[in-house]
N, CA, C and O of each residue as an XYZ file, in Angstrom:
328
protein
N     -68.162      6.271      3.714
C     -69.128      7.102      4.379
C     -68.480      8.448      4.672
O     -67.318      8.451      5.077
N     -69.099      9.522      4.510
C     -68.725     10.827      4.537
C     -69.436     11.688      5.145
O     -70.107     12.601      4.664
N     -69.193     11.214      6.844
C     -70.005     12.441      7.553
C     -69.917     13.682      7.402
O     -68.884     14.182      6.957
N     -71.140     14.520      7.792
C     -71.520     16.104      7.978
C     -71.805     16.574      6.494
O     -71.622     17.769      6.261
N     -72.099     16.013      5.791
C     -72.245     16.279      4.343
C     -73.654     15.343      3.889
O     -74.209     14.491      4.582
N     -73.972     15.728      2.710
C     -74.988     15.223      1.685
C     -74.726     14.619      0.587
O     -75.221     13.538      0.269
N     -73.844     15.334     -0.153
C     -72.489     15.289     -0.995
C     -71.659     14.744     -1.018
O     -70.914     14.833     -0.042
N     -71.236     13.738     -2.284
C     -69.939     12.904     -2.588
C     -68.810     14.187     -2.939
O     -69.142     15.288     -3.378
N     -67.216     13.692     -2.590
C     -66.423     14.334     -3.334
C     -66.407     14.670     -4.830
O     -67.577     14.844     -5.171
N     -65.758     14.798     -5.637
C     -65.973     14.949     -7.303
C     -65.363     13.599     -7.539
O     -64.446     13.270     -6.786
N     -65.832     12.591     -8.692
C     -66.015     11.296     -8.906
C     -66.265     10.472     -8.223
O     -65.716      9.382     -8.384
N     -66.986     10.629     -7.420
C     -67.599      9.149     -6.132
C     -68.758      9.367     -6.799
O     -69.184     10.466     -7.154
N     -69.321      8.191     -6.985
C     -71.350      8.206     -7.278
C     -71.793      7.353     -5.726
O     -71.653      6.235     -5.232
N     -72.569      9.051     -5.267
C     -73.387      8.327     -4.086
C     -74.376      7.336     -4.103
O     -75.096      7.413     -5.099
N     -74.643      6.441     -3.334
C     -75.508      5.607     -3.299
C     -76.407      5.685     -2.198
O     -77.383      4.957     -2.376
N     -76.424      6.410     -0.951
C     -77.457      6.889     -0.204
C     -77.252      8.136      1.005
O     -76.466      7.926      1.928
N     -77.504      8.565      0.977
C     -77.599      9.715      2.445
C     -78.268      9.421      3.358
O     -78.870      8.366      3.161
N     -78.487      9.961      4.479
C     -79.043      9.933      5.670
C     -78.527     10.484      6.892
O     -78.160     11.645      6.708
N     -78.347     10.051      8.176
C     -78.224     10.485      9.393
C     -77.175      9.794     10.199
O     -77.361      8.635     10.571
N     -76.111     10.427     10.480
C     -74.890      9.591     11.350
C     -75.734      9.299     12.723
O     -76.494     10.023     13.368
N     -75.240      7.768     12.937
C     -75.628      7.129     14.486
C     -74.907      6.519     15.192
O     -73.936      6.052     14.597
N     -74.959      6.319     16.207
C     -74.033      5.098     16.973
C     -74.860      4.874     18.273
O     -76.004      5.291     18.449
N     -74.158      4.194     19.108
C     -74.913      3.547     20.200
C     -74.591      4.967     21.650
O     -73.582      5.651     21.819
N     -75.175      4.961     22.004
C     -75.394      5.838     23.291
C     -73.851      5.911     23.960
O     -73.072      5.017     24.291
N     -73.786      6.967     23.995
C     -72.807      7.907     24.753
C     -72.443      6.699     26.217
O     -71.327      6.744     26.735
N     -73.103      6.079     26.539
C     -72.592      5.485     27.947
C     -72.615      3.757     27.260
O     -72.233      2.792     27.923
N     -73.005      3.681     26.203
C     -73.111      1.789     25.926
C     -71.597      2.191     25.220
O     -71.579      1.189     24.504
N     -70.494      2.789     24.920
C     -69.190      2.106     25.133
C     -69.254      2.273     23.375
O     -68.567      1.426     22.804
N     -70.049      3.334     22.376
C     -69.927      3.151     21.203
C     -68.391      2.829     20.490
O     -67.370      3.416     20.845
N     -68.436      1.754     19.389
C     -67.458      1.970     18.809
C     -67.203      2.375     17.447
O     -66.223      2.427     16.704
N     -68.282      2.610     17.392
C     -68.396      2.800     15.324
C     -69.674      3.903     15.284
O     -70.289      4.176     16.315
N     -70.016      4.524     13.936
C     -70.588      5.127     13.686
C     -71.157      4.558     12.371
O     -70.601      3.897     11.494
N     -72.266      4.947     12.471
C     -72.911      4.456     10.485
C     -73.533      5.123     10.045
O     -73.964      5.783     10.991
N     -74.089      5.600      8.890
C     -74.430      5.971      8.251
C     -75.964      5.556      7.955
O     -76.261      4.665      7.159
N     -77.122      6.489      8.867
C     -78.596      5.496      8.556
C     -79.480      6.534      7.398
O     -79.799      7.723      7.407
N     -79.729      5.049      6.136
C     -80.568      5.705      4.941
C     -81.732      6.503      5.587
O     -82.552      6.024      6.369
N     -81.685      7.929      5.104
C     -82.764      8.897      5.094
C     -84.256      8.591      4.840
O     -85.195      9.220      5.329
N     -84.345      7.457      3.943
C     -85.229      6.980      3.325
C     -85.882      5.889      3.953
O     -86.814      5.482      3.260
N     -85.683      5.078      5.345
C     -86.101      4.038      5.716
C     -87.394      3.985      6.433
O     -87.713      5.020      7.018
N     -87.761      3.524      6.463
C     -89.023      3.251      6.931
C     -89.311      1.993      8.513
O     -88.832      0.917      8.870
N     -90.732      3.310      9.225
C     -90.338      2.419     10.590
C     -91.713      1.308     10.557
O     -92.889      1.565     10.303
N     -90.999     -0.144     10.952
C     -92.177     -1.145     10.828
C     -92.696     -1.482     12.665
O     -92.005     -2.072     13.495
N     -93.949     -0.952     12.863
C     -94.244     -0.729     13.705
C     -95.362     -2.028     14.346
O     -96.038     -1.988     15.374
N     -95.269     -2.954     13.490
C     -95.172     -4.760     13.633
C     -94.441     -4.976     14.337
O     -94.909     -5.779     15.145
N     -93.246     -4.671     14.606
C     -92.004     -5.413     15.232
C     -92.273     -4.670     16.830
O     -92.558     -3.490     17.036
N     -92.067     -5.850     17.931
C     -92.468     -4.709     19.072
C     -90.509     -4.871     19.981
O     -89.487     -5.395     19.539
N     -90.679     -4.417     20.820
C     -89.782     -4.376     21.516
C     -89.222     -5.280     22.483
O     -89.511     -5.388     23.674
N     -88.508     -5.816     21.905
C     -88.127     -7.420     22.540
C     -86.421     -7.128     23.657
O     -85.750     -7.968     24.256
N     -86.271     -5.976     23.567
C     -85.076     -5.211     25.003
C     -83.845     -6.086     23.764
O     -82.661     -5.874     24.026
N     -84.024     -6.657     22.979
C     -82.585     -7.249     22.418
C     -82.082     -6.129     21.417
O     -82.860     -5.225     21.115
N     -80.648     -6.171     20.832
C     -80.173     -5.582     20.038
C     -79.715     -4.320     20.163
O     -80.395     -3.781     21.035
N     -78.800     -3.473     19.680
C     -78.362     -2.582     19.569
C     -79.444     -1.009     19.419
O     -80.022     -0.877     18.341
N     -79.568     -0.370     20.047
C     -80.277      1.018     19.963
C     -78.938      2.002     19.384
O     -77.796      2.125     19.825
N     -79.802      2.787     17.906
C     -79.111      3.584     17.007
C     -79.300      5.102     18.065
O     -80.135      5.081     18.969
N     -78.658      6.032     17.882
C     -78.725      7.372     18.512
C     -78.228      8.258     17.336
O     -77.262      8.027     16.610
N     -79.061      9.299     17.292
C     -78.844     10.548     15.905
C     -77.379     10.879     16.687
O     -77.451     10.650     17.895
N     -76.214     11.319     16.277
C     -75.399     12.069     16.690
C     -75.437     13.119     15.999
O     -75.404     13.286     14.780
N     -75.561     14.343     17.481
C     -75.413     15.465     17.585
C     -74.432     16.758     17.868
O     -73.690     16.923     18.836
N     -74.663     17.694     16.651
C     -73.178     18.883     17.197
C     -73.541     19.436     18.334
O     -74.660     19.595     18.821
N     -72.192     19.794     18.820
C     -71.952     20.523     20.196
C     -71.056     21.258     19.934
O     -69.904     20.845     19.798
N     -71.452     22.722     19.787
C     -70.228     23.679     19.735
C     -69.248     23.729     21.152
O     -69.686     23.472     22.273
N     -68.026     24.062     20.894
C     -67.088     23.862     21.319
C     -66.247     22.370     20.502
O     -65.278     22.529     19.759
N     -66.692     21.323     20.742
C     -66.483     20.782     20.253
C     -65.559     20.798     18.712
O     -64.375     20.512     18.530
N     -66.535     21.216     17.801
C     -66.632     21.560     16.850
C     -67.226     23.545     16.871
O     -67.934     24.237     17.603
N     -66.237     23.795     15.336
C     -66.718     24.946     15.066
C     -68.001     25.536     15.023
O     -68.848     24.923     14.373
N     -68.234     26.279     15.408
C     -69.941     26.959     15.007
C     -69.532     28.531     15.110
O     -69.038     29.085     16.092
N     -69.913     29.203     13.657
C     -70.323     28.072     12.505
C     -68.881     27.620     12.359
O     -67.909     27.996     13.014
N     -68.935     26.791     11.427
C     -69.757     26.651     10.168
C     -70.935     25.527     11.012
O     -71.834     25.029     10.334
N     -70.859     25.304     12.046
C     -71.882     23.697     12.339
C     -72.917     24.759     13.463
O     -72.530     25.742     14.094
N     -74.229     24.192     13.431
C     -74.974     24.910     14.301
C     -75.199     23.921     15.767
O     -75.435     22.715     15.839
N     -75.105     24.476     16.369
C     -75.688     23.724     17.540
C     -76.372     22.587     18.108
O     -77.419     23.017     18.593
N     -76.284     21.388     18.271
C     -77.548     20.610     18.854
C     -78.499     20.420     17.502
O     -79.725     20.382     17.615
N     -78.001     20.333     16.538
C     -78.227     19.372     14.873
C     -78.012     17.828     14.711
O     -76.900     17.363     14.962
N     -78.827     17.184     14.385
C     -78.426     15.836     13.823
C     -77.055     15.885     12.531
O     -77.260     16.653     11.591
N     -76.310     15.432     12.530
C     -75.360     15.228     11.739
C     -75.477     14.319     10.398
O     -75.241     13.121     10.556
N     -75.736     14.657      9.410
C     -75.872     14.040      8.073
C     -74.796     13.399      7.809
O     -73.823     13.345      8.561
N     -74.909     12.771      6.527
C     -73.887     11.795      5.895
C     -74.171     11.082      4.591
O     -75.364     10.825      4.431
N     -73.454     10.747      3.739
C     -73.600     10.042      2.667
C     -72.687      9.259      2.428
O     -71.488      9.459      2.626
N     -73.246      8.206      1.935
C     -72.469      6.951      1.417
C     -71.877      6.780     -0.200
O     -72.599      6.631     -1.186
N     -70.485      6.838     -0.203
C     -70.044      6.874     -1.886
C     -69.493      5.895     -2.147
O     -69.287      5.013     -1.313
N     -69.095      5.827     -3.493
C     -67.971      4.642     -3.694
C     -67.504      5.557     -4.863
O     -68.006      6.634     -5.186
N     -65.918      4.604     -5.718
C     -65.347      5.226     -6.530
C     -65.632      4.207     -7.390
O     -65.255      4.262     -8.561
Protein backbone atom coordinates (compact mmCIF):
# COMPACT_ATOMS: atom_id res chain seq x y z
CA UNK A 1 0.00 0.00 0.00
CA UNK A 2 1.31 3.36 -1.01
CA UNK A 3 -0.16 6.23 0.70
CA UNK A 4 -0.72 9.94 -0.66
CA UNK A 5 -0.51 8.74 -4.16
CA UNK A 6 -2.75 7.13 -7.01
CA UNK A 7 0.23 5.72 -8.63
CA UNK A 8 2.37 2.54 -8.41
CA UNK A 9 6.21 3.00 -8.46
CA UNK A 10 7.71 1.88 -12.05
CA UNK A 11 7.08 -2.06 -12.22
CA UNK A 12 4.40 -2.63 -9.53
CA UNK A 13 0.90 -3.38 -11.39
CA UNK A 14 -1.72 -1.67 -9.25
CA UNK A 15 -4.60 -3.48 -8.29
CA UNK A 16 -6.80 -0.78 -6.60
CA UNK A 17 -6.81 2.86 -5.27
CA UNK A 18 -8.85 4.58 -2.94
CA UNK A 19 -8.80 6.46 0.42
CA UNK A 20 -6.36 5.94 3.51
CA UNK A 21 -8.42 5.10 6.89
CA UNK A 22 -8.03 4.03 10.29
CA UNK A 23 -10.01 4.07 13.41
CA UNK A 24 -10.57 7.45 15.20
CA UNK A 25 -7.94 9.52 16.60
CA UNK A 26 -9.11 8.59 20.33
CA UNK A 27 -10.10 4.52 19.65
CA UNK A 28 -6.16 3.89 20.07
CA UNK A 29 -5.67 3.36 16.00
CA UNK A 30 -3.11 0.95 15.06
CA UNK A 31 -2.97 0.43 11.39
CA UNK A 32 -4.04 2.20 8.46
CA UNK A 33 -5.65 0.66 5.13
CA UNK A 34 -6.16 1.35 2.15
CA UNK A 35 -10.26 1.68 1.28
CA UNK A 36 -11.22 0.71 -2.62
CA UNK A 37 -12.48 3.98 -4.27
CA UNK A 38 -14.88 1.91 -5.95
CA UNK A 39 -17.02 0.36 -3.09
CA UNK A 40 -20.24 0.58 -2.67
CA UNK A 41 -22.54 1.51 0.45
CA UNK A 42 -25.25 -1.33 1.30
CA UNK A 43 -27.74 0.52 3.06
CA UNK A 44 -29.65 -3.00 4.09
CA UNK A 45 -27.22 -3.43 6.72
CA UNK A 46 -28.36 -1.17 9.73
CA UNK A 47 -26.32 -0.29 12.63
CA UNK A 48 -25.80 -2.87 15.10
CA UNK A 49 -22.93 -0.35 17.48
CA UNK A 50 -20.53 -3.61 16.67
CA UNK A 51 -17.28 -3.44 14.75
CA UNK A 52 -14.69 -1.19 13.87
CA UNK A 53 -15.64 2.50 12.38
CA UNK A 54 -13.19 3.45 9.25
CA UNK A 55 -12.19 7.41 9.40
CA UNK A 56 -10.87 9.24 5.97
CA UNK A 57 -7.42 10.41 7.22
CA UNK A 58 -6.76 13.84 6.84
CA UNK A 59 -3.68 16.42 6.03
CA UNK A 60 -2.79 18.93 8.50
CA UNK A 61 -0.25 21.32 7.55
CA UNK A 62 2.38 21.65 9.88
CA UNK A 63 2.39 18.35 10.18
CA UNK A 64 3.24 17.70 6.85
CA UNK A 65 4.45 20.05 4.08
CA UNK A 66 1.97 22.33 2.33
CA UNK A 67 2.48 22.38 -0.39
CA UNK A 68 3.18 20.07 -1.79
CA UNK A 69 -0.08 18.60 0.48
CA UNK A 70 -3.12 20.96 0.83
CA UNK A 71 -4.84 21.31 3.88
CA UNK A 72 -7.70 19.31 5.53
CA UNK A 73 -7.74 16.69 2.22
CA UNK A 74 -8.61 13.11 2.44
CA UNK A 75 -5.42 11.25 1.77
CA UNK A 76 -5.36 8.78 -1.23
CA UNK A 77 -3.58 5.57 -1.77
CA UNK A 78 -3.03 2.64 -3.93
CA UNK A 79 -2.49 -0.83 -3.62
CA UNK A 80 0.53 -2.60 -5.76
CA UNK A 81 2.31 -5.66 -5.94
CA UNK A 82 5.57 -6.67 -7.82
Amino acid sequence: MVPATLTCPPGWTPHYSGHLASQYKDHYATEYVCLDGSLEDDSTVMNQGNGLLFYFVMTVCGSLPCPPYINDKVVTCVVCSK
